[in-house]
BAVO-97762 format. One record per atom (N, C-alpha, C): residue number from 1; residue in three letters; x, y, z. Coordinates in pm, whole numbers. Atoms other than C-alpha are relative to their C-alpha. Layout:
N
@i NUM	aa ALA	east X	north Y	up Z
...
! end
This chain:
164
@i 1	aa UNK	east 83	north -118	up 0
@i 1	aa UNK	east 0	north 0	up 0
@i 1	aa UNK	east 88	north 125	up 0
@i 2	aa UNK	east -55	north -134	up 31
@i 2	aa UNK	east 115	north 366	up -111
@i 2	aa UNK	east -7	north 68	up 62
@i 3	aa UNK	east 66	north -149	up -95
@i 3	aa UNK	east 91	north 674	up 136
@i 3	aa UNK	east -16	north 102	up -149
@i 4	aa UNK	east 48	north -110	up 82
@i 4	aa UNK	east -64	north 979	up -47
@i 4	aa UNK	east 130	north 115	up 8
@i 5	aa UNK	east -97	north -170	up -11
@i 5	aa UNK	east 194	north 1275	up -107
@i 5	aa UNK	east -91	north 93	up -17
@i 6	aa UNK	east 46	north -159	up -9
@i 6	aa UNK	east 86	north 1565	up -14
@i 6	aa UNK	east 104	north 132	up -31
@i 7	aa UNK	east -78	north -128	up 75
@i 7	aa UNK	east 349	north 1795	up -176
@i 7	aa UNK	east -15	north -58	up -159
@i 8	aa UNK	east 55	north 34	up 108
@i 8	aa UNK	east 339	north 1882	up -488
@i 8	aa UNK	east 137	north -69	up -101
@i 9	aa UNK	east -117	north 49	up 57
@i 9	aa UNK	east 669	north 1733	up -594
@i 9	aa UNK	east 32	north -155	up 83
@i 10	aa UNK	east -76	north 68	up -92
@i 10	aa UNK	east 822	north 1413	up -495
@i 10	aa UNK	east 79	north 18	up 75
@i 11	aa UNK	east -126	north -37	up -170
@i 11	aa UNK	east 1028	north 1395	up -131
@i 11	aa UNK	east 104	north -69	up -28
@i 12	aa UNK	east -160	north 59	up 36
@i 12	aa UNK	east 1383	north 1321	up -143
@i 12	aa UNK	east -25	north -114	up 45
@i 13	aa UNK	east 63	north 119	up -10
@i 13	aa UNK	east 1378	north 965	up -210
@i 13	aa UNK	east -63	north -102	up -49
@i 14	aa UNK	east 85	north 39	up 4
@i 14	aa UNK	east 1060	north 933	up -320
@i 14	aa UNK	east -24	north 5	up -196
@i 15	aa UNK	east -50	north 0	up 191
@i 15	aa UNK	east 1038	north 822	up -773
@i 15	aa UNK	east -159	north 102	up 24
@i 16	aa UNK	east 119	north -78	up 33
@i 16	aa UNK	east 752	north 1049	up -918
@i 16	aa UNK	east -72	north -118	up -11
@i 17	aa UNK	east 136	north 116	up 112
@i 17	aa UNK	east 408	north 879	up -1032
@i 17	aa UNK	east -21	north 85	up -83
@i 18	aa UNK	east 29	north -19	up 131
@i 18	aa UNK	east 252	north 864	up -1313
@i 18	aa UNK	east -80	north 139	up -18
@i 19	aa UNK	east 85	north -130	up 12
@i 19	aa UNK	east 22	north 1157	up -1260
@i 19	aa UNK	east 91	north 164	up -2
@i 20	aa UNK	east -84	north -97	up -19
@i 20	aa UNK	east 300	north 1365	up -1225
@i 20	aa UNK	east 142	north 15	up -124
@i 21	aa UNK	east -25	north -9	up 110
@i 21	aa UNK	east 468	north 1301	up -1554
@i 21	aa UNK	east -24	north 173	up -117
@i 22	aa UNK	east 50	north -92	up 69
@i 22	aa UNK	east 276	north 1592	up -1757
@i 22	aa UNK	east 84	north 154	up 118
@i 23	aa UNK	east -90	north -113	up -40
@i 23	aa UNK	east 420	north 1888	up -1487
@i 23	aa UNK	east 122	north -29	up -13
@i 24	aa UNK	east -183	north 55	up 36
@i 24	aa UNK	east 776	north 1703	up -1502
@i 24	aa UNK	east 34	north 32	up -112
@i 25	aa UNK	east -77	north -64	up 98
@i 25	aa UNK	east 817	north 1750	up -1852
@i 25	aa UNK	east -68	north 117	up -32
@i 26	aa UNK	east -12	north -230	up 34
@i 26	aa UNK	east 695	north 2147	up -1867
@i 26	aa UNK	east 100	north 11	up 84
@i 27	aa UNK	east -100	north -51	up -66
@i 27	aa UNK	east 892	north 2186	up -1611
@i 27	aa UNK	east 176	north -40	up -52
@i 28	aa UNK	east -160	north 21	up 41
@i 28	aa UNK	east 1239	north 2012	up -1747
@i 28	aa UNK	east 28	north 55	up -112
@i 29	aa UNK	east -17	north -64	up 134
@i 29	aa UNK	east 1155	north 2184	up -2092
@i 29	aa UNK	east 82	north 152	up 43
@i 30	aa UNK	east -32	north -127	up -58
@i 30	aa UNK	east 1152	north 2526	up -1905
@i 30	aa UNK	east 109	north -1	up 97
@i 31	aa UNK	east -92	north 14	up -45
@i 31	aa UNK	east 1411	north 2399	up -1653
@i 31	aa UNK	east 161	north -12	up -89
@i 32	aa UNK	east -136	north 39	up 118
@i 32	aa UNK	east 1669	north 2353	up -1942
@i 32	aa UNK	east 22	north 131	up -37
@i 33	aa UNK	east -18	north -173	up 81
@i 33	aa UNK	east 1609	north 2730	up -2111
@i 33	aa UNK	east 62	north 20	up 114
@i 34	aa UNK	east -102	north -56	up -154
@i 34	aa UNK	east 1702	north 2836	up -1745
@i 34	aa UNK	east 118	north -34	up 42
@i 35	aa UNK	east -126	north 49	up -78
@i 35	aa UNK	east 1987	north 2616	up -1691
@i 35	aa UNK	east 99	north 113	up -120
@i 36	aa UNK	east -70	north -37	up 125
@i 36	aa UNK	east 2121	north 2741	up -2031
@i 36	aa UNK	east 38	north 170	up -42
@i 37	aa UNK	east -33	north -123	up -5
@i 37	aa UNK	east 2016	north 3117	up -1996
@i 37	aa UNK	east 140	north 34	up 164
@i 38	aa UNK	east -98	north -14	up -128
@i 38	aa UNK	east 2199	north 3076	up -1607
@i 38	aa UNK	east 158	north -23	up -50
@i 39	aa UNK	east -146	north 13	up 54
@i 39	aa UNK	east 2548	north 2919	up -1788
@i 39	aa UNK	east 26	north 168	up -82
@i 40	aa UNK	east -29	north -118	up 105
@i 40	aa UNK	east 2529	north 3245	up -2025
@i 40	aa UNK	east 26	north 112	up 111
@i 41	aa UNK	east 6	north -109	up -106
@i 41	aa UNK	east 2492	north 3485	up -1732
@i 41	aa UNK	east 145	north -35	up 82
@i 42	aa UNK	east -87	north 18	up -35
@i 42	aa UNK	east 2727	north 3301	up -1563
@i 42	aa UNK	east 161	north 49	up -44
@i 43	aa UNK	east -169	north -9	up 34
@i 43	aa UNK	east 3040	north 3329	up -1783
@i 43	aa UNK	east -10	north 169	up -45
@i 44	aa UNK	east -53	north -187	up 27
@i 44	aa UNK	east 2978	north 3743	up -1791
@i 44	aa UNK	east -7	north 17	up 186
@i 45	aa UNK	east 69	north -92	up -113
@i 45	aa UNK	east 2898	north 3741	up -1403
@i 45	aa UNK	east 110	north 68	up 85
@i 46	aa UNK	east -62	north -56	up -133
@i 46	aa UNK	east 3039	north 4010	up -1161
@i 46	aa UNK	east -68	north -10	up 84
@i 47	aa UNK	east 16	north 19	up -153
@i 47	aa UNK	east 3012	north 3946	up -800
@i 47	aa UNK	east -111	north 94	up 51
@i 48	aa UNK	east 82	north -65	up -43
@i 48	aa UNK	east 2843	north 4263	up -776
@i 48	aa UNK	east -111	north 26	up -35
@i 49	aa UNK	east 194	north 58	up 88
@i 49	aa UNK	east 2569	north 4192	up -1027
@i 49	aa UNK	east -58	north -82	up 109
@i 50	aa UNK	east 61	north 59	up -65
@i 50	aa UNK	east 2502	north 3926	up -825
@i 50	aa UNK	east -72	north 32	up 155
@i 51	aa UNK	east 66	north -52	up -116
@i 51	aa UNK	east 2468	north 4110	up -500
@i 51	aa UNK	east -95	north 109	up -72
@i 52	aa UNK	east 68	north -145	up 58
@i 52	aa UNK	east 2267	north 4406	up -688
@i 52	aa UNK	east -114	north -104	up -36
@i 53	aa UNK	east 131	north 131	up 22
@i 53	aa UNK	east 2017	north 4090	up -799
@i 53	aa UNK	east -63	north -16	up 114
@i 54	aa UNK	east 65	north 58	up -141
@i 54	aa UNK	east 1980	north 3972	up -429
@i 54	aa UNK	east -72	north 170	up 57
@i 55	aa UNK	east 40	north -88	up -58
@i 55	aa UNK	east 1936	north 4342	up -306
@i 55	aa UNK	east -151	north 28	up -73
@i 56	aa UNK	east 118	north -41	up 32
@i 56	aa UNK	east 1648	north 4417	up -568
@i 56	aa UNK	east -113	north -114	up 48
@i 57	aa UNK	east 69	north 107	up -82
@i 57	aa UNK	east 1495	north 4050	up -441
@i 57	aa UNK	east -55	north 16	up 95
@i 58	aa UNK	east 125	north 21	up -154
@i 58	aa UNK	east 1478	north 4096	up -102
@i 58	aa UNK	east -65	north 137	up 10
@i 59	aa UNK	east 150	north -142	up -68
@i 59	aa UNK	east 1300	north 4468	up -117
@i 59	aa UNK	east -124	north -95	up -45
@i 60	aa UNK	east 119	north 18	up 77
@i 60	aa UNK	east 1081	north 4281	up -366
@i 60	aa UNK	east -52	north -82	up 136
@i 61	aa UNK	east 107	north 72	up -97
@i 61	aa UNK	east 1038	north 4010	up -76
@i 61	aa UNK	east -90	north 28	up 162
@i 62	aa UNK	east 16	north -95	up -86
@i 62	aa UNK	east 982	north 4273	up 191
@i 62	aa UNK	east -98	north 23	up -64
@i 63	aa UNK	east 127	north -17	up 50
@i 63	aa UNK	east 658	north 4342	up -44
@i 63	aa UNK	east -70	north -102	up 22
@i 64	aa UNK	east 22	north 80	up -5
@i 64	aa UNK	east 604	north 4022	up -36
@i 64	aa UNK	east -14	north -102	up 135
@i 65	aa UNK	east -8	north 42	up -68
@i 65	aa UNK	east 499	north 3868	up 256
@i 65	aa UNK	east 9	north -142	up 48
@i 66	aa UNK	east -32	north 193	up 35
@i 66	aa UNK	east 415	north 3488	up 220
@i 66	aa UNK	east 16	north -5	up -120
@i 67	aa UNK	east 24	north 35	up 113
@i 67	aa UNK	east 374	north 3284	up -37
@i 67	aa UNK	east -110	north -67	up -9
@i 68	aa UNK	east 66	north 57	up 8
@i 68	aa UNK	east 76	north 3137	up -212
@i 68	aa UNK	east 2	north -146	up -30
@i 69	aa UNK	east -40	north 191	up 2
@i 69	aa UNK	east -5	north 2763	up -236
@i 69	aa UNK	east 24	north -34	up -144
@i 70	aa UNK	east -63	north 24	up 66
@i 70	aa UNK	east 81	north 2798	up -556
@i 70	aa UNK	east 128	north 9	up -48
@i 71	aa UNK	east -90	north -43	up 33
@i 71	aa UNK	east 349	north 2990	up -567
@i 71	aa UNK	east 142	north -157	up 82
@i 72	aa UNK	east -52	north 83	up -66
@i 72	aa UNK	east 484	north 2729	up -286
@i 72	aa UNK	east 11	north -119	up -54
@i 73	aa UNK	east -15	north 103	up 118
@i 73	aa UNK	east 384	north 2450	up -557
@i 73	aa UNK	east 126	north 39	up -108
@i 74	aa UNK	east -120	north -70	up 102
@i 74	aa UNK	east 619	north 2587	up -777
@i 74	aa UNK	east 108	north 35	up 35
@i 75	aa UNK	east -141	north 20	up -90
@i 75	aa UNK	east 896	north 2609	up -549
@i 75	aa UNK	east 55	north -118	up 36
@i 76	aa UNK	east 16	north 208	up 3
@i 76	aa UNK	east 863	north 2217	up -471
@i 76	aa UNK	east 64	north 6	up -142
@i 77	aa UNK	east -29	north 26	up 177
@i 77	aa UNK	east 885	north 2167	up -875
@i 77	aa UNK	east 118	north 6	up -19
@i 78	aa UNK	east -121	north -39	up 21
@i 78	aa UNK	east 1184	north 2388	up -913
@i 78	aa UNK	east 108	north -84	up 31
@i 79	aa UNK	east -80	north 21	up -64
@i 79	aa UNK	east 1365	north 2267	up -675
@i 79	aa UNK	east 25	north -153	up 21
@i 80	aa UNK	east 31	north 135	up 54
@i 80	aa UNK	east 1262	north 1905	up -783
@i 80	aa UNK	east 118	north -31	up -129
@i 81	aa UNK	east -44	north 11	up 123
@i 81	aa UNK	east 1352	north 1958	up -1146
@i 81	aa UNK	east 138	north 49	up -12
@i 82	aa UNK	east -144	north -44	up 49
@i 82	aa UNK	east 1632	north 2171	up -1187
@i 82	aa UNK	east 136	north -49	up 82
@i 83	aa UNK	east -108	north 76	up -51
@i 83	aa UNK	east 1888	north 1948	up -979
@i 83	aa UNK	east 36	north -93	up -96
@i 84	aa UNK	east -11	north 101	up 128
@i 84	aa UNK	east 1820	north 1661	up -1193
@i 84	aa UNK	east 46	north 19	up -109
@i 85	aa UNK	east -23	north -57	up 163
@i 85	aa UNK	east 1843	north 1842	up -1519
@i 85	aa UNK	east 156	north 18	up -7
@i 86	aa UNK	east -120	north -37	up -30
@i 86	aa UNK	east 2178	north 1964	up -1364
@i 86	aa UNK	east 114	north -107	up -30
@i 87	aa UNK	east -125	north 136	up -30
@i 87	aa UNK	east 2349	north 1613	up -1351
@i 87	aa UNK	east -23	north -43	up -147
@i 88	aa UNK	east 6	north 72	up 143
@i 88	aa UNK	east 2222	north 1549	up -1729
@i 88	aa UNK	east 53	north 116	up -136
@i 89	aa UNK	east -54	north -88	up 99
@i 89	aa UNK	east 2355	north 1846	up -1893
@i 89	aa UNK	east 127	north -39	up -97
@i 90	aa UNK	east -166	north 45	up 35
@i 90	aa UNK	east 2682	north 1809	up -2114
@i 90	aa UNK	east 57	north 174	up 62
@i 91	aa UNK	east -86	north -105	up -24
@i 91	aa UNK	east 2818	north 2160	up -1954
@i 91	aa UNK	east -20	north -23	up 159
@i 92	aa UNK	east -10	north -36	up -124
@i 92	aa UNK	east 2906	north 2241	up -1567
@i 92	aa UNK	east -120	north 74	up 56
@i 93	aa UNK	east 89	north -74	up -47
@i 93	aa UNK	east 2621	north 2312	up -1372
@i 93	aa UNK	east -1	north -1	up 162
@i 94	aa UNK	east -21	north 53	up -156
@i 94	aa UNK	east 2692	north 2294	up -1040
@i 94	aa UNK	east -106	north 107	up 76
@i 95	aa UNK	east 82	north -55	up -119
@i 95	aa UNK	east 2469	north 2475	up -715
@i 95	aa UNK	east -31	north 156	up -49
@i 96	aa UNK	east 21	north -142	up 8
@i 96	aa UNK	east 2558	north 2858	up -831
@i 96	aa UNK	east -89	north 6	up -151
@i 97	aa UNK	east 71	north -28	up 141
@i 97	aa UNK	east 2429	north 2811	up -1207
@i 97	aa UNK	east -165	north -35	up 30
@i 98	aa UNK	east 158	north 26	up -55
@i 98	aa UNK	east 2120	north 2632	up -1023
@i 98	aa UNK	east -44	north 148	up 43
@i 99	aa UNK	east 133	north -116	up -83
@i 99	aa UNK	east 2023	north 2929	up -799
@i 99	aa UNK	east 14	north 98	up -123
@i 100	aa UNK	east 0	north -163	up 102
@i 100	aa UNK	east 2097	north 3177	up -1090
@i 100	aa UNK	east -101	north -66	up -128
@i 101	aa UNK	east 109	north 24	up 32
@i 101	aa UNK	east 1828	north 2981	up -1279
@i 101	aa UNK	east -109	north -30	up 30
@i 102	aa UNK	east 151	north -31	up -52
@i 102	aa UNK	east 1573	north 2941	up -1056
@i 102	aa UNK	east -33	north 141	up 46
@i 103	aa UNK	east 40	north -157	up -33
@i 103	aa UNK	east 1610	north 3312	up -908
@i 103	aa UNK	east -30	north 82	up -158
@i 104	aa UNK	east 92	north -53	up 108
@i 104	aa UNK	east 1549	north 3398	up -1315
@i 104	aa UNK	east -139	north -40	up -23
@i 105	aa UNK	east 89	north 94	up 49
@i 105	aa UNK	east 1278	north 3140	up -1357
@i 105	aa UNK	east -124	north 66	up 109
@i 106	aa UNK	east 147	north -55	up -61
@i 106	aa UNK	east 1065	north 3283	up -1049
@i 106	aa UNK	east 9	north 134	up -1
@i 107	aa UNK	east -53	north -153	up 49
@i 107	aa UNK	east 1160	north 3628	up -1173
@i 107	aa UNK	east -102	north 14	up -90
@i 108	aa UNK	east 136	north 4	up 136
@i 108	aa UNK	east 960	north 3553	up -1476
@i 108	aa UNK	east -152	north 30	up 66
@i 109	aa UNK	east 149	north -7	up -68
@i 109	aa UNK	east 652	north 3530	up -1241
@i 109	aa UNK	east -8	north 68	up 140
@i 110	aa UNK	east -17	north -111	up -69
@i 110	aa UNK	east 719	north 3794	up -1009
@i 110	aa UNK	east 31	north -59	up 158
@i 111	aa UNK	east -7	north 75	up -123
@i 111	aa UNK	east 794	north 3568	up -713
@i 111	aa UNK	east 125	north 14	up 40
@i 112	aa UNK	east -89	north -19	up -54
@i 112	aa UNK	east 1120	north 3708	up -539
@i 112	aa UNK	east 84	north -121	up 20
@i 113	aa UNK	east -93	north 67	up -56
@i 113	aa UNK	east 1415	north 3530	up -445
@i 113	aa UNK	east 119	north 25	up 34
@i 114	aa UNK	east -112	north -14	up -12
@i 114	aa UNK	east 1764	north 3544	up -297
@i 114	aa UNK	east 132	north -105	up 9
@i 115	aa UNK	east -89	north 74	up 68
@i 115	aa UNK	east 2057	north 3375	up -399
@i 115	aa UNK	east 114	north -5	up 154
@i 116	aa UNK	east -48	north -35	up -137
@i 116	aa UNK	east 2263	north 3323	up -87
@i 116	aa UNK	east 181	north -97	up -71
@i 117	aa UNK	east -116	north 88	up -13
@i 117	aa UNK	east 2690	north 3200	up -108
@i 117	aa UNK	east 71	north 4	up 109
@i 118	aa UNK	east 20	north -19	up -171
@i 118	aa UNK	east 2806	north 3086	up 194
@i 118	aa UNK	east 192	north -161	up -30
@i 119	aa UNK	east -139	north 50	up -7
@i 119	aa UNK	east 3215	north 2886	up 251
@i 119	aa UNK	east -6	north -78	up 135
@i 120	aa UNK	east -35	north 71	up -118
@i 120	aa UNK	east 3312	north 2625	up 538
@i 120	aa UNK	east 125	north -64	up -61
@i 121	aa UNK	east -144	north 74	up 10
@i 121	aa UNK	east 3644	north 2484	up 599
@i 121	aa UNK	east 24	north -156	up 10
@i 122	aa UNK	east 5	north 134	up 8
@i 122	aa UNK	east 3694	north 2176	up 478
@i 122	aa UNK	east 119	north -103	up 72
@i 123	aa UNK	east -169	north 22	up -96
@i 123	aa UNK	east 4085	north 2120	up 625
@i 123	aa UNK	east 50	north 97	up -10
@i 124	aa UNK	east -144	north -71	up 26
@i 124	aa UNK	east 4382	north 2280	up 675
@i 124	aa UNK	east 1	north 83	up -81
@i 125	aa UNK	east -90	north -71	up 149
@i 125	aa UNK	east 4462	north 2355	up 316
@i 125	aa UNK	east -153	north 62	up -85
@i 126	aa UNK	east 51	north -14	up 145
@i 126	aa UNK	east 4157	north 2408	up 159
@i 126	aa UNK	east -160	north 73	up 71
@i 127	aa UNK	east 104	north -1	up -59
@i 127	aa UNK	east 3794	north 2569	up 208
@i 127	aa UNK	east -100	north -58	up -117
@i 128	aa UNK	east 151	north 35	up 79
@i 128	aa UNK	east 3433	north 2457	up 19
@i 128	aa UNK	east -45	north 150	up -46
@i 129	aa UNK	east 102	north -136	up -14
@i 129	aa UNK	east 3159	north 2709	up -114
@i 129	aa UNK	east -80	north -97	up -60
@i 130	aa UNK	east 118	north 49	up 37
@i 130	aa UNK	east 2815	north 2633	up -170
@i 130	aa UNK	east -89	north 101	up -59
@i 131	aa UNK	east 91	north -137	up 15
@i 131	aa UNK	east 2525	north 2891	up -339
@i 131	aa UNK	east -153	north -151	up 20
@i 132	aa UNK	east 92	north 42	up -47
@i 132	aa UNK	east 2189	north 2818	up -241
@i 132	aa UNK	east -132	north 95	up -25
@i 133	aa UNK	east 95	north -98	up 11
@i 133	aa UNK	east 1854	north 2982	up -336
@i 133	aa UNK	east -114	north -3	up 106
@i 134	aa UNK	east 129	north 12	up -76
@i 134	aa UNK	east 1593	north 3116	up -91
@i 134	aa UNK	east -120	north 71	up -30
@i 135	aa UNK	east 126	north -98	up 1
@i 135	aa UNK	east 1248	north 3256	up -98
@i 135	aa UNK	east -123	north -51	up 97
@i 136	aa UNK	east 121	north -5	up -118
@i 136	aa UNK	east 946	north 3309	up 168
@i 136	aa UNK	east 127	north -63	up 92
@i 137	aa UNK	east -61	north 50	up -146
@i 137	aa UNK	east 1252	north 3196	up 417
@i 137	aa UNK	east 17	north -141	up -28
@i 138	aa UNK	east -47	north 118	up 53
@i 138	aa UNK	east 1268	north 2869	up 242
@i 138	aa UNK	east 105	north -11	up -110
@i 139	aa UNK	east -113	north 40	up 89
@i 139	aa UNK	east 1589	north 2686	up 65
@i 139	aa UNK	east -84	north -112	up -129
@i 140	aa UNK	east 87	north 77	up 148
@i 140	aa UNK	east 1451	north 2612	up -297
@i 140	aa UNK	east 122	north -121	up -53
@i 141	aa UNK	east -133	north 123	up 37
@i 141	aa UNK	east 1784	north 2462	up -416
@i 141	aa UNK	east 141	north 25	up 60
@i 142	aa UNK	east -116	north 40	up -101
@i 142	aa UNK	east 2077	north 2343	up -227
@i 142	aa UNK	east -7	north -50	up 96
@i 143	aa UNK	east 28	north 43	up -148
@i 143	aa UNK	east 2098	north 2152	up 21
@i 143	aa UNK	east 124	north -2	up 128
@i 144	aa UNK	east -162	north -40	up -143
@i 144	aa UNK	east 2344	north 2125	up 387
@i 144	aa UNK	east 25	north 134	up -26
@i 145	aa UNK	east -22	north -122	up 3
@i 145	aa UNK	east 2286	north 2458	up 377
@i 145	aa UNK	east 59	north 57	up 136
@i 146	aa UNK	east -17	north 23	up -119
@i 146	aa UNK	east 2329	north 2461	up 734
@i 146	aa UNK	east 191	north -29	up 72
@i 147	aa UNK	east -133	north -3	up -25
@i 147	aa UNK	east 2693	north 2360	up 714
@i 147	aa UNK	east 137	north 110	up -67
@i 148	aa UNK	east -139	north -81	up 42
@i 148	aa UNK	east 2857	north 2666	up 534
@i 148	aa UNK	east -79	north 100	up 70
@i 149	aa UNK	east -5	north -135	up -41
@i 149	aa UNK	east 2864	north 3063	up 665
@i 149	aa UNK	east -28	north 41	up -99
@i 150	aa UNK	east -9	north -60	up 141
@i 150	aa UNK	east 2699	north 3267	up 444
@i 150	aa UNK	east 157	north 146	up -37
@i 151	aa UNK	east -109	north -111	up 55
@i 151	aa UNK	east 2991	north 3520	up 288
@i 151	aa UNK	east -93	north 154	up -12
@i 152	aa UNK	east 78	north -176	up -36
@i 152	aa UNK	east 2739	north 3828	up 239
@i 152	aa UNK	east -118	north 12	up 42
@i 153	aa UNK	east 172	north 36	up -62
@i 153	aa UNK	east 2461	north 3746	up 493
@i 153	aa UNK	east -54	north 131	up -58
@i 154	aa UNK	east 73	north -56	up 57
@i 154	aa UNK	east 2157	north 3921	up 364
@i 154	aa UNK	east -35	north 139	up 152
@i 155	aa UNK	east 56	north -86	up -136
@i 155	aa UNK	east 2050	north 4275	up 548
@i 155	aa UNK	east -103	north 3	up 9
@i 156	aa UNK	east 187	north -24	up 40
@i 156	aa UNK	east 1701	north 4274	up 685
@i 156	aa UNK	east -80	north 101	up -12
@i 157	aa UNK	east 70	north -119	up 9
@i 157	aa UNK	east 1645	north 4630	up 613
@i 157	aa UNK	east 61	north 39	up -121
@i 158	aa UNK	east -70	north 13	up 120
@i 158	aa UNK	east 1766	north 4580	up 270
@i 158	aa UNK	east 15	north 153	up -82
@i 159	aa UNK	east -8	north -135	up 71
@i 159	aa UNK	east 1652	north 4966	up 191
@i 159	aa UNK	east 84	north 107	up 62
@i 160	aa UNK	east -137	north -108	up -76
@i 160	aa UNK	east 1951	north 5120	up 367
@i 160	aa UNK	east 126	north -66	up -70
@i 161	aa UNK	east -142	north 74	up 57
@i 161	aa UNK	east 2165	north 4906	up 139
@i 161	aa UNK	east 28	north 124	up -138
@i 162	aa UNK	east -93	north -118	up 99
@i 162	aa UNK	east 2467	north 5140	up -93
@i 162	aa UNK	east -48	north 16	up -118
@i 163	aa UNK	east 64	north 7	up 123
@i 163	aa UNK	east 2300	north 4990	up -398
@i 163	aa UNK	east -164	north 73	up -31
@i 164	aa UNK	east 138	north -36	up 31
@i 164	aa UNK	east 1993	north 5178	up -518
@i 164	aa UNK	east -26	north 11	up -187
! end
């Protein structure tokens, strides 16, 4: 016997069903343009684009107070699809090209997000970095987020930030 999912994505783990076929492939169609527009962005990006992205985000999510149950459906999805897609590409897509295509992808539909990069020391000689996307206070993609420092924690009064 099956338990019912109640999200709208499969749980880590858990294979899709069949009913869930038809959103899987819109979403990996549209998950692919994004991975592909994110690589392009990528190989022009300055550092400070990227913070000047997160700053216009979080005022937007400072408008934004929750999220709706759809919008929250669609954060599931994302964060479903565009990992997967990631490991089947033929180019490098690692965690930062992820959040820089889902923070375009819910851009498209006015749904804020912030892109967070964050370092822990792995030994001695060497450190990690991870990027990670959030929105409504939830981690859409990345996971062990929990084990790096973010590098430019976010301010929560984002409209006193240098960038305008």
């Amino acid at each position: 016997m099956t338990t019912a999912r109640t999200s709208a994505a499969p749980l880590e783990g858990q294979k899709p069903e069949l009913r869930d076929a038809l959103w899987i492939g819109h979403y990996s169609v549209r998950g692919l343009v994004e991975l592909v527009r994110a690589r392009l962005t990528f190989a022009k990006l300055d550092m400070r684009a990227l913070d000047q992205r997160n700053e216009y985000a979080a005022m937007a999510c400072q408008e934004q107070p929750s999220l709706s149950a759809k919008q929250a459906e669609m954060l599931a999805r994302i964060g479903y699809v565009l990992p997967r897609l990631s490991a089947r590409v033929p180019w490098r897509s690692d965690c930062l090209i992820q959040a820089i295509a889902g923070q375009n992808w819910l851009s498209q539909f006015g749904t804020p997000s912030v892109i967070e990069l964050g370092i822990r020391r792995e030994d001695v000689n060497g450190l990690s970095a991870h990027a990670w996307l959030l929105c409504g206070g939830k981690t859409v993609l990345g996971s062990s987020t929990e084990l790096y420092t973010p590098i430019f924690p976010r301010d929560p009064n984002p409209t006193t930030s240098s960038y305008k």
